[in-house]
N, C-alpha and C positions, 0 to 999 in steps of 0.2 A: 808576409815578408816586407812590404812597405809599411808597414808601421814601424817592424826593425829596423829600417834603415833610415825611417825619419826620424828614430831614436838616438840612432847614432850621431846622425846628423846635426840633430840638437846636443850634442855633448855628452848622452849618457852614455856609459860602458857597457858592455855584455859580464855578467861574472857566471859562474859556477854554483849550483846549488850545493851546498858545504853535505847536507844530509839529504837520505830517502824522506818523502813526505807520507805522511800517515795517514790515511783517507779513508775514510768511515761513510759508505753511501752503497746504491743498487747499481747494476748492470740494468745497462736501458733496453734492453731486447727482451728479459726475461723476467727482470723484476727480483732477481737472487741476491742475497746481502754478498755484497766484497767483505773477505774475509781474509786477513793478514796475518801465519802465525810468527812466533818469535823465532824461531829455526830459520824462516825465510829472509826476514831482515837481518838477523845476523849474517846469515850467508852473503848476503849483499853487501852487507857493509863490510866486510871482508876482504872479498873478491874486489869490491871496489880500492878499498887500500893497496891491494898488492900489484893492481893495475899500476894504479899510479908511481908505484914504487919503482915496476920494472919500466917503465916509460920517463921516467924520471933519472934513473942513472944510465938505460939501456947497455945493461951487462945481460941479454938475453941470446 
């Protein structure tokens, strides 16, 4: 958290990451591949839109 606020400090912004990130790597407890399938990200990216939409006009 202080490095965020030395950031701000210095002038930069905070933004919004625009998409989900796609990460291809192991769980460190067990050593198992992270696996992502397309049904999941769809669904996120989704839900994510519709958040935004009702938070944005709040006709909820």
């Amino acid at each position: 958290s202080k490095a965020v606020l030395k950031a701000i400090a210095d002038g930069l912004i905070l933004s919004n990451v625009p998409v989900y990130s796609h990460l291809i790597g192991f769980i460190g407890t067990n050593g198992k591949k992270l696996n992502f399938n397309l049904f999941k990200k769809f669904k996120l990216y989704f839900f994510r839109k519709l958040k935004i939409f009702f938070m944005t006009h709040k006709k909820y």
